[in-house]
N, C-alpha and C positions, 0 to 999 in steps of 0.2 A: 504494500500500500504506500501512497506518495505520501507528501508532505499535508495536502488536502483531502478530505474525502471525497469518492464522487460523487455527483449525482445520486445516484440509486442508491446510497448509504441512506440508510436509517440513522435520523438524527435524533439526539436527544432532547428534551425541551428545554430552549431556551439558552443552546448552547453560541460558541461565540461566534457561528456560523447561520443561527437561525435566522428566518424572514422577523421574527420577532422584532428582533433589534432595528430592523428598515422601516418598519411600519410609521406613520408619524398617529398622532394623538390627540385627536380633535378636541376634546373635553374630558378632563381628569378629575374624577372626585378625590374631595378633600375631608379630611376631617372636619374642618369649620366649615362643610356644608357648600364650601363658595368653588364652583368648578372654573379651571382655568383652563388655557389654552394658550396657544403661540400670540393668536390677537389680542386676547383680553389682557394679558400680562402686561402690554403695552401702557395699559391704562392707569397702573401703577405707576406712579408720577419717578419714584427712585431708580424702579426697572428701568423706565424711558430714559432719563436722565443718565445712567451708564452707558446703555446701548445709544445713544447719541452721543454721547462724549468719544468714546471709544471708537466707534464708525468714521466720524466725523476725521477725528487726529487721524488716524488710519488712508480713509482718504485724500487726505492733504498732505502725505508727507511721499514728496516725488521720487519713484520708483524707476532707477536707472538700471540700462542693461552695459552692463561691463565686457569686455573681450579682455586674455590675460595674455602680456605681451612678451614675459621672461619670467622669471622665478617670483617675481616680487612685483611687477608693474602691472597696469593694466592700463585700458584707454574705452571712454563711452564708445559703445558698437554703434553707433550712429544708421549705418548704411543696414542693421539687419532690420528685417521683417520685424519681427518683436517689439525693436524698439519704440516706435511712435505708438505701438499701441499701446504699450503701459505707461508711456510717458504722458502722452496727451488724448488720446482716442482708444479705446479699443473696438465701436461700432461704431456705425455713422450717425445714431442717437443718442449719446452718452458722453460725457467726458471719463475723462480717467478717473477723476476724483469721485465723481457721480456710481463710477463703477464699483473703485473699492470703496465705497459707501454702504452700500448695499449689496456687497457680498460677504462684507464685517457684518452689516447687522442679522442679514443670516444666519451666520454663524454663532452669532451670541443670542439669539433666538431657536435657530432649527436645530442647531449642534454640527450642519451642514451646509456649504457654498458648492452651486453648480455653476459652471457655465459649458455653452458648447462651443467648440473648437472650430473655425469655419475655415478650410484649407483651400488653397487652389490647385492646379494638376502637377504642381511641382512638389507639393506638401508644406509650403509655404504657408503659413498662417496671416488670414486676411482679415479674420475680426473675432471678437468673441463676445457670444452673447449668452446674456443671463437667466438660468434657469430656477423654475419654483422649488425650492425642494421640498415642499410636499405634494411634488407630483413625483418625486423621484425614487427608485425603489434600486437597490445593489442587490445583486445574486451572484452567486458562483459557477463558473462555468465550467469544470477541470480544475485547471489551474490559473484560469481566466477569469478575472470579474467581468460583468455586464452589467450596464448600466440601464436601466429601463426608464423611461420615461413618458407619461399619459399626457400627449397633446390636447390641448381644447377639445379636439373632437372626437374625445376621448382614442383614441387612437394609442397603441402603446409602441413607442420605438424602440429597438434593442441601439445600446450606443458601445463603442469599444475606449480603451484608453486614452489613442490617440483623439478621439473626438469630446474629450471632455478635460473641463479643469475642474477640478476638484479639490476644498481645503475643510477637511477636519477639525474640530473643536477637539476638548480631551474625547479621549479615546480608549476604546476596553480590547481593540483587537488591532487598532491602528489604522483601519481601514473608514471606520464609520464615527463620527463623533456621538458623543451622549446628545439626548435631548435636554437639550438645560431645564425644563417647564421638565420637566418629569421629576430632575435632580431637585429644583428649588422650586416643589409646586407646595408642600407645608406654608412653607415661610413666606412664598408669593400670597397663597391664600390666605393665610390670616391677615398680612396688610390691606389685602382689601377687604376681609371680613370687617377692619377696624376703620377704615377707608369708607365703609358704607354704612356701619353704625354709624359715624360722628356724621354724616351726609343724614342720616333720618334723625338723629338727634337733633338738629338744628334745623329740618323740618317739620319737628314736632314743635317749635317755641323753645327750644335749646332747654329743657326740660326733661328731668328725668318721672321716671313713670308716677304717675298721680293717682287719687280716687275722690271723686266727688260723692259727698254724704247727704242726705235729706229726711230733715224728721217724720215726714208720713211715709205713702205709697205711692211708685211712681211705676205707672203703664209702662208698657215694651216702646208704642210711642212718644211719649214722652223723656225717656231715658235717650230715645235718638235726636230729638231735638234738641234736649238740653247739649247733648255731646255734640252735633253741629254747630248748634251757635258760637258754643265755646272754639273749636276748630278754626270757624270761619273770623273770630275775631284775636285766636292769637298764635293759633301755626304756622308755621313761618318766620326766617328769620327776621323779613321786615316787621313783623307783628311782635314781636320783642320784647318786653321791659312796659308794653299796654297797661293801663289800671285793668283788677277786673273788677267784675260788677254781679257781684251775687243775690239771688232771688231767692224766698219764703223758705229762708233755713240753708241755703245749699252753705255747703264745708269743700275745702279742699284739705287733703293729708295726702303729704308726698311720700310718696314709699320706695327703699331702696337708697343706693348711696348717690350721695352729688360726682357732680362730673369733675372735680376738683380732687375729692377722696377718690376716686377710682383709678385716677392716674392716668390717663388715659393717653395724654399727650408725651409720656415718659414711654411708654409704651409702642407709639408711633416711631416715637424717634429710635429706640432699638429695634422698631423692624427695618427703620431703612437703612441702619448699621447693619442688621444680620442680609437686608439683599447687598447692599455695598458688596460685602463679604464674598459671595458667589462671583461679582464680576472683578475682583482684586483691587476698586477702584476706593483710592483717597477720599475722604468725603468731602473737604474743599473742592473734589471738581465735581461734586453734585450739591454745590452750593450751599452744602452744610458745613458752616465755620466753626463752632463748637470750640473744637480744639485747636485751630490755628492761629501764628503770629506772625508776625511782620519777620520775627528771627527764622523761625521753621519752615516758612509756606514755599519758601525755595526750595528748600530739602526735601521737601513732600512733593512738590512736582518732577524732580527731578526722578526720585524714588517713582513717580507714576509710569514717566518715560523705559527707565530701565525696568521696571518689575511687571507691568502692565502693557505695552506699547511694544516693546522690541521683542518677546516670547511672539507676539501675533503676527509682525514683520517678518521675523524667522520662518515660522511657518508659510505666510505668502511668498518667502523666499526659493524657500525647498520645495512649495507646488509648485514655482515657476519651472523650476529645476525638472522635476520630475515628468512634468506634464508638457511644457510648454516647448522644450528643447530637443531635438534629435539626440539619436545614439551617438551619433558624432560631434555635436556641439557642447554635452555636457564638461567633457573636459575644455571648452575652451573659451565658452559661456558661463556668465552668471549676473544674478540680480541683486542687487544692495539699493533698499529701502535710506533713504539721507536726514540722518536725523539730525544736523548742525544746528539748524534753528532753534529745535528744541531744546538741543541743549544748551541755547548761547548760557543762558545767565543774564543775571544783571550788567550793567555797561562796565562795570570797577572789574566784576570776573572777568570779563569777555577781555578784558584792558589788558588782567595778569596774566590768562592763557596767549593773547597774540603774543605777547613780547616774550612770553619763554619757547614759544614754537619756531618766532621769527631770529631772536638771538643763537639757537640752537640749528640756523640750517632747515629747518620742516616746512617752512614757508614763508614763501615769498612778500613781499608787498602788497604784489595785484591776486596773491591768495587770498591775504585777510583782506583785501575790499573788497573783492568776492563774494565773503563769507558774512560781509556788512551790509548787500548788495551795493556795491559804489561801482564805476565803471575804472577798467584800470589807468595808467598812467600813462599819461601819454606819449607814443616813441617808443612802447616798452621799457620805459627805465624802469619801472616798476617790477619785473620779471627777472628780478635776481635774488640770489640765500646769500647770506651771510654768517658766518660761524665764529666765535669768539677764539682768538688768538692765544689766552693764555691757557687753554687745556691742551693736555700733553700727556700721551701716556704713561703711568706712573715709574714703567722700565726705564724710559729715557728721560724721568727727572735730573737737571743737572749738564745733559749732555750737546754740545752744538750739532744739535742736530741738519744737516747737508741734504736737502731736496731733490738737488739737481745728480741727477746718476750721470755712468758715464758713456754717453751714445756716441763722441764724434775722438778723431785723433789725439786732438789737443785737448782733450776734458780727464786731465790727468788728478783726480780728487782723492784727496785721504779720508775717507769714511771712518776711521779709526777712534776710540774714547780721545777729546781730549783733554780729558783728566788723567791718561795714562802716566805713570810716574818714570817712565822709562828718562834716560837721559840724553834724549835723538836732540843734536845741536840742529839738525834741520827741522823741527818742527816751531817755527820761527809765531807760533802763536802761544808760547812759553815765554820767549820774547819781553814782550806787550805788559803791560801796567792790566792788574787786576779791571779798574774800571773797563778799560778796554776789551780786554774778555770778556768781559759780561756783555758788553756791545754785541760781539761778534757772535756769542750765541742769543743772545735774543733777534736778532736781526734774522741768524740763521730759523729761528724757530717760528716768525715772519714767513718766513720762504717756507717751509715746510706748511703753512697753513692755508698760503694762499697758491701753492701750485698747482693744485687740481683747479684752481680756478682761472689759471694763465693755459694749462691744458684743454680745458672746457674752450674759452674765448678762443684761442687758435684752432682747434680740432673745428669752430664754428667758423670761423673764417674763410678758413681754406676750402670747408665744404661749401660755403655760400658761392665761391670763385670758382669751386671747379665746377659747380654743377652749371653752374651760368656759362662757363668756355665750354663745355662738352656739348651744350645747348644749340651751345654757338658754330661749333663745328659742323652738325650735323645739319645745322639751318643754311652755311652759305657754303656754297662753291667754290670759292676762291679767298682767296688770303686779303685781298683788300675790303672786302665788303666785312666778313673777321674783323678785323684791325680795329674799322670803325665802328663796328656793334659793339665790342668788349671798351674800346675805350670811355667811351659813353656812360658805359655800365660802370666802371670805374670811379667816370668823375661824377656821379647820382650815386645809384642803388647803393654799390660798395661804400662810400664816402659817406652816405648816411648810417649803415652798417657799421662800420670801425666803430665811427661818434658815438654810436650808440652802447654797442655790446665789447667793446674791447675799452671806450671810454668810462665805463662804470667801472670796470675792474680796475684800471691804473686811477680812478678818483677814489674810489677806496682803498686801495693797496697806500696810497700816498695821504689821506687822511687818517689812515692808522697806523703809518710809519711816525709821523710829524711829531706825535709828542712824544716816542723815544730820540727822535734827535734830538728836541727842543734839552731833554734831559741827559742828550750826551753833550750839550753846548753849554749843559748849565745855566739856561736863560727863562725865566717863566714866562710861560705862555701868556698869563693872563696880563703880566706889567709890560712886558716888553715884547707882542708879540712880531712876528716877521710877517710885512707887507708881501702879498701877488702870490702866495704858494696857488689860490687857486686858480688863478690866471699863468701862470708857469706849468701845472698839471695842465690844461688846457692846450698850451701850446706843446708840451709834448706830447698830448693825441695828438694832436695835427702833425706835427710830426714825424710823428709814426705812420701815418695817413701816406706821406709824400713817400716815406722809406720802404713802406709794404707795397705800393702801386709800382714806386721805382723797379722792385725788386720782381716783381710780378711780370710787369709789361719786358722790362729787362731780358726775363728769359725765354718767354714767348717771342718776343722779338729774335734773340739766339734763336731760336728751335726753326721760327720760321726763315731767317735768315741766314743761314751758318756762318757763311761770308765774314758778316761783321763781330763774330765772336769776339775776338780780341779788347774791339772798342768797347763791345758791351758790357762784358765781363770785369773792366774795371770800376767799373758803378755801381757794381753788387755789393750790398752786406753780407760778411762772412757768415750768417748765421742761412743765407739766402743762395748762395751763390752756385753756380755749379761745376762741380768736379772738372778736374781735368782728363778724368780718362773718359769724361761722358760725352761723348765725340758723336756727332750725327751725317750718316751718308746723306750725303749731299743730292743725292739721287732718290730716296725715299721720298715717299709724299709728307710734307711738313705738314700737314693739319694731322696726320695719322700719327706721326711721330709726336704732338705736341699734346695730343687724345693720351698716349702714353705716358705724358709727363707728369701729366692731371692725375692719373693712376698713383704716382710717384709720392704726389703731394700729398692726398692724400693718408697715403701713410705714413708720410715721418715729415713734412711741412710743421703742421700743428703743435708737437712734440719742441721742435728747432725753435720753432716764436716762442714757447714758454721758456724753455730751456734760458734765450738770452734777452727775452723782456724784463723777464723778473728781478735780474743784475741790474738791467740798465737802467728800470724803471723805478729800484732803490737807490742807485747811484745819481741819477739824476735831481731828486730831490736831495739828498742827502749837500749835494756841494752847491744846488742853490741855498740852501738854507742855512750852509756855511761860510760861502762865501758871502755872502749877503751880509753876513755880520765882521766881516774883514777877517776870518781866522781860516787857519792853511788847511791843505789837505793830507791827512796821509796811505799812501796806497798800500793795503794789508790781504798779505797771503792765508789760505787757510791749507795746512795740512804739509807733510814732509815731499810729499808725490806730486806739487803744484809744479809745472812744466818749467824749466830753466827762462823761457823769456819771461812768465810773470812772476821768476823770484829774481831777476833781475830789475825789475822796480820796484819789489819790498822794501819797504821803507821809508822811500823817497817821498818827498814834502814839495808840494808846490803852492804856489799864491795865485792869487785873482788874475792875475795877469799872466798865468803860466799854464804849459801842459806836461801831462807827463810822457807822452809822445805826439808826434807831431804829421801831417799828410807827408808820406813818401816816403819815412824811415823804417829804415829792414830793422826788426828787433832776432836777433840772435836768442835760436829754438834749440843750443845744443845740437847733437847729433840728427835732430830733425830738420824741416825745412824752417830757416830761417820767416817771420811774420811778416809783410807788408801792412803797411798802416796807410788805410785808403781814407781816412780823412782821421784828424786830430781829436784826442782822447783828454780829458779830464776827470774818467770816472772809467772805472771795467762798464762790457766787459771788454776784454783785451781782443780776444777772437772767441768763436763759437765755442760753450763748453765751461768756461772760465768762470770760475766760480770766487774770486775775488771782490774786496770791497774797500771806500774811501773810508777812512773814519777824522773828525775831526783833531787838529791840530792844537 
């Protein structure tokens, strides 16, 4: 026998396979006499009030479909079928919201949500519409369930998996939810047993039960008159608090207890605590305050979200899952319900969570105004993280820690402790005045913080460039119509490009150097600060702008011209430039060869701009803000393995009016190739690789 019974088993009563359990339950008696049902419970002012509250949030809170893009990422699925319908439609008569409105309150009424699945001949899902569930009936088919369902006209349709969405309330088999009106028909019924006394109570003259006395004999009609009269002039609550006016002897004596000693209003209020109870909801959001404060009532919605709100989320989440997705798409699909709003908090919260999400890297600018609905920033400035500079892992407390590895010839770096106590006369950062050490490794520990963010900016650069020249290739025919589209694109698109995303990173790399300098100069910032640092940043984006298009156009121009290599190749930055063995047949096609280059950049361009921005881009500041104030430079090594030409300027001290090398002098590389210096130097780096720094005199 399988896991299921079949069909033709004999069941036993009321097992967790019976029709039993499907059936719905039109009217249940109660012990207090008051039958209920799915409608009438409605009428319960407490019931209603959860089941709309609940509905209602549920509703509202926007159901995105997710695609997962790597181990950790993911991106809204925008383009599938699915998505517009839970986001904004799922019929052409319905919103979204409208939808899970009313398939919540089914649920916290029938114990079950249908709808049917409307596909088109690809399996595609084109709308979903809402079904009664007490017209719905589950059966077992084998190993299959069937869904049944009695149309209007009376008609009963058998439906299969794929054609239906289905979300259960708790559950005894996992398949079928309980009937809540079944579960909570005591408790239902007696609120309105007490619901409907105080409703005749106070149709009666808000009087508890009376007897009228008379000293003779009074006929059967006359007993009905005297009780009309009376009726007619004080039943009713507008009839109230009337004088009355008694005739030839009549007595009143009230009998039984006042509505005061009965309690009756104490009595109300713990039954709308005991239905509360059923639907897990806060009594603050069925607008009984009772117990809440100005201190608590956050804590309590908050507790509503998470203990009430997201258990039901989950659930709509996993039927989407289950129901709504291919065999093939479950691993690569998925729904999350957005609960941000709900959780903002008050403005003070919401204030402490942006600033330690946004301090820590998690998000952005144009995240939290996102999340404030604000529109972002304009230019995208706003579309950057930033991470705080002084966390460091606790292994390498202490140590100068070196960012830059080593990719090219000349990037000859000592990655070594140096705290090591050994007695290497070349490790010339022993040298050096304690203040100065501490320079050199906080500066390093700078560089270590902000390199994935000089890798990020150029790994984006180069893809924005290449993808636009491969564009470009395959758009023109010839090398002059080329020439003029990339140039174009260089002095616009690119040029606003740099300003934008490689200008944030050197405006904050250089605003969060400024006050270690300020304190390797000894100058405070706040009496004495330094004029133009951010008109100086400024000009070295620009800069940079002129040096990265030079270097660009520069070799493009090589590739499409070999001819004039020679010329060209002197106007490269070493960080830019290209090799000498990378020689191009003259006889290939130059846009083919230059398709190739883009290839190149690609993968180790972006790498090469961090590697020697992040030098330049501290040295640069560092000697305006030195020199600015009349004091000298000195050029300082790190590590015993620093190449022979930059330990041949260790040390060396120059002024405002000096360099430490100059355009056109060969610096002596030891047994390597000797450096040319293609324009004049006041700061590293020296050549590509170098990992050198100025520090104040």
């Amino acid at each position: 026998m399988g896991l299921f019974p079949s069909r033709q088993e004999q069941r036993s009563a009321h097992s967790p396979l019976d029709d039993f359990w499907y059936k719905v339950f039109p009217n249940i008696d109660t012990a207090s006499g008051v039958k209920v049902s799915e409608s009438t419970m409605l009428e319960s002012s407490a019931v209603f009030a959860c089941i709309n509250v609940i509905s209602q949030d549920i509703g509202q809170l926007p159901a995105h479909l997710y695609k997962r893009i790597d181990e950790k990422g993911k991106e809204r699925a925008v383009t599938h079928s699915l998505y517009n319908i839970l986001r904004y439609s799922p019929c052409p008569e319905m919103t979204a919201m409208s939808f899970k409105e009313t398939l919540q309150s089914h649920i916290l009424t029938w114990g079950n949500a249908y709808a049917n699945v409307d596909r088109d001949k690809q399996g595609r899902i084109k709308a979903l519409w809402i079904l009664s569930p007490s017209k719905m009936e589950i059966v077992r088919d084998g190993t299959r369930l069937l869904y049944i369902y009695t149309l209007p006209s009376g008609e009963k349709r058998k439906l299969t998996k794929d054609e239906i969405f289905h979300i259960p309330g708790l559950s005894f088999n996992g398949i079928t939810g309980y009937s809540p009106i079944t579960l909570m028909r005591e408790s239902l019924a007696l609120s309105m047993a007490e619901q409907e006394y105080h409703a005749r109570f106070f149709g009666n003259g808000a009087m508890a039960t009376q007897i009228m006395t008379h000293p003779g004999h009074v006929s059967d009609k006359g007993k009905q008159n005297i009780r009309a009269g009376w009726d007619k002039m004080h039943k009713g609550l507008s009839n109230a608090h009337r004088m009355a006016i008694l005739e030839e002897g009549v007595d009143i004596k009230q009998i039984g207890l006042t509505h005061a000693d009965s309690q009756f209003l104490e009595g109300r209020e713990f039954q709308i605590n005991e239905l509360a109870r059923f639907f897990r909801m806060p009594l603050h959001k069925i607008q009984k305050m009772n117990d809440t404060s100005y201190n608590n009532i956050e804590n309590m919605s908050l507790e509503y979200v998470t203990g009430t709100l997201m258990p039901w989320a989950t659930k709509w989440e996993q039927a989407v899952h289950l129901f709504l997705l291919g065999r093939n798409e479950k691993s690569q699909y998925f729904v999350e319900f957005m609960f941000q709003q709900m959780l903002r908090g008050n403005a003070e919260a919401r204030a402490k969570f942006y600033q330690s999400m946004w301090s820590t890297g998690s998000l952005s600018p144009d995240d939290i105004r996102a999340m404030e609905n604000l529109n972002p920033i304009a230019n995208g400035d706003g579309d950057q993280y930033f991470v705080p500079l002084n966390f460091i892992p606790i292994d390498k407390a202490g140590e100068a820690i070196n960012p830059i590895k080593d990719t090219g010839a000349n990037n000859t770096i000592d990655n070594s402790d140096s705290n090591d106590d050994s007695d290497d006369s070349n490790d010339d950062t022993k040298s050096i005045s304690y203040k100065e050490l501490r320079s050199v490794k906080i500066r390093n520990r700078y560089r270590t913080a902000y390199i994935h963010l000089f890798n990020d900016v150029g790994d984006a650069l180069v893809k924005k460039e290449t993808s636009y020249i491969k564009r470009a290739i395959k758009k023109h025919g010839n090398t002059d119509k080329f020439i003029i589209d990339i140039e174009k694109f260089y002095d616009g698109e690119m040029r606003k490009f740099i300003q934008r995303r490689f200008g944030a990173v050197i405006s904050t790399y250089h605003s969060t150097l400024a006050p270690e300098i300020y304190d390797e100069l000894g100058i405070d910032s706040e009496t004495d600060p330094i004029d133009g640092i951010e008109t100086f940043t400024q000009s070295y984006i620009d800069k940079y702008y002129n040096r990265h298009v030079s270097s660009s156009l520069g070799q493009i121009n090589y590739l499409l011209h070999p001819s004039d290599k020679k010329s060209i190749r002197t106007d490269l930055y070493e960080e830019h430039r290209v090799d000498a063995d990378d020689d191009v047949d003259e006889e290939d096609n130059e846009l083919a060869a230059l398709d190739t280059r883009m290839d190149e950049w690609n993968e180790k361009r972006g790498g090469k701009i961090a590697v020697a921005e992040i030098v330049r881009a501290e040295g640069a500041i560092v000697t305006y803000m030195t020199l600015s104030v009349e004091r000298s430079l000195i050029w300082q090594i790190q590590g015993k393995n620093t190449c022979e030409a930059c330990q041949s300027l260790a040390g060396q001290i120059i002024q405002k009016d000096q360099w430490f090398v100059e355009q056109g002098d060969d610096v002596d590389n030891g047994d390597k190739n000797s450096i040319h210096v293609s324009y004049s130097r006041k700061h590293p780096p020296l050549h590509y690789g170098c990992d050198c720094m100025v520090l104040p005199g």
